[in-house]
N, C-alpha and C positions, 0 to 999 in steps of 0.2 A: 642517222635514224635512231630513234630511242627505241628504247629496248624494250621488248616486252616480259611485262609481270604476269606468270599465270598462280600467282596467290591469290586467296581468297581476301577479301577489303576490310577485313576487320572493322578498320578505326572508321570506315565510314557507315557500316553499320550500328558500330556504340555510339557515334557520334549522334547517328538518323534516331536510336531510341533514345538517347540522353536529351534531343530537342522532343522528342513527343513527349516523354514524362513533365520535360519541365512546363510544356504546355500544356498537358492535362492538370498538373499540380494548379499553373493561374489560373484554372477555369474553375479548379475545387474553388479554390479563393475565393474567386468574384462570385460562385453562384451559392454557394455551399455554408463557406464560412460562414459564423455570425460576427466577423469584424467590423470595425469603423472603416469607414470609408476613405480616414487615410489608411491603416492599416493595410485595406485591400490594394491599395495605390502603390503603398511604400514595397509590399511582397511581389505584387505584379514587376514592378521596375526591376528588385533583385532581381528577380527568376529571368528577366529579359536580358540583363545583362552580363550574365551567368550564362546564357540560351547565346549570346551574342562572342561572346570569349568563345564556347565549345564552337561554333558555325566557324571562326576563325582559326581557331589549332587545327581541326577535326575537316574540316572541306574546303579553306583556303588556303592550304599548305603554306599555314605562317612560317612553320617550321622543315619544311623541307628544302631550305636551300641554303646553297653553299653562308650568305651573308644574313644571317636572321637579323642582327641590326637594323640593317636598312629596309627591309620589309618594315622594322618595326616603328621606324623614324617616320616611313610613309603614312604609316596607320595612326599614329599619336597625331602627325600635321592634319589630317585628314578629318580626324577628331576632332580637335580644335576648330578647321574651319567649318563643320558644321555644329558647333555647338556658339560660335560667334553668330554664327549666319541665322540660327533660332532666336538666341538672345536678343539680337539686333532685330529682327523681323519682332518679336513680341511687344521689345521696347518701340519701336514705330506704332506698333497697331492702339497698343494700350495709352501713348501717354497723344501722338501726333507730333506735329507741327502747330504749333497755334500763334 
């Protein structure tokens, strides 16, 4: 049986305000700022994938286990196949079969 913790969760409540700031930050961005429209694009994606890193140390306990390699080998493949699987979906929609 696993043991019980009666500490207080710290790291998931820094984690819980670190995603709300970063989400209030993209919303100044997009509503607020006076950038260009990539500007707002390129800060939006930072702030997401910066928001995307914390969800993973902070609430998918990248890091709490015995082999963090292998979590991290999972997450890099996992990566890769969905950024093939967008590309390839784009590249079909955009250019077809003709």
């Amino acid at each position: 049986m696993a043991k019980k913790s009666t500490q207080f969760p710290w790291q998931h409540v820094i984690g819980f305000l670190l995603s709300i700031v970063l989400t209030l930050a993209a919303l100044w961005a997009a509503l607020y700022a006076g950038f260009s429209m990539t500007m707002i694009i390129v800060i939006i994606v930072g702030l997401a994938i910066v928001q995307a890193i914390i969800q993973l140390l902070m609430f998918m306990h990248m890091t709490e286990s015995s082999n963090g390699r292998h979590q991290t080998h999972i997450m890099l493949h996992s990566a890769f196949i969905a950024v093939v699987l967008v590309v390839g979906t784009l590249w079909v929609v955009s250019y077809g079969f003709h």
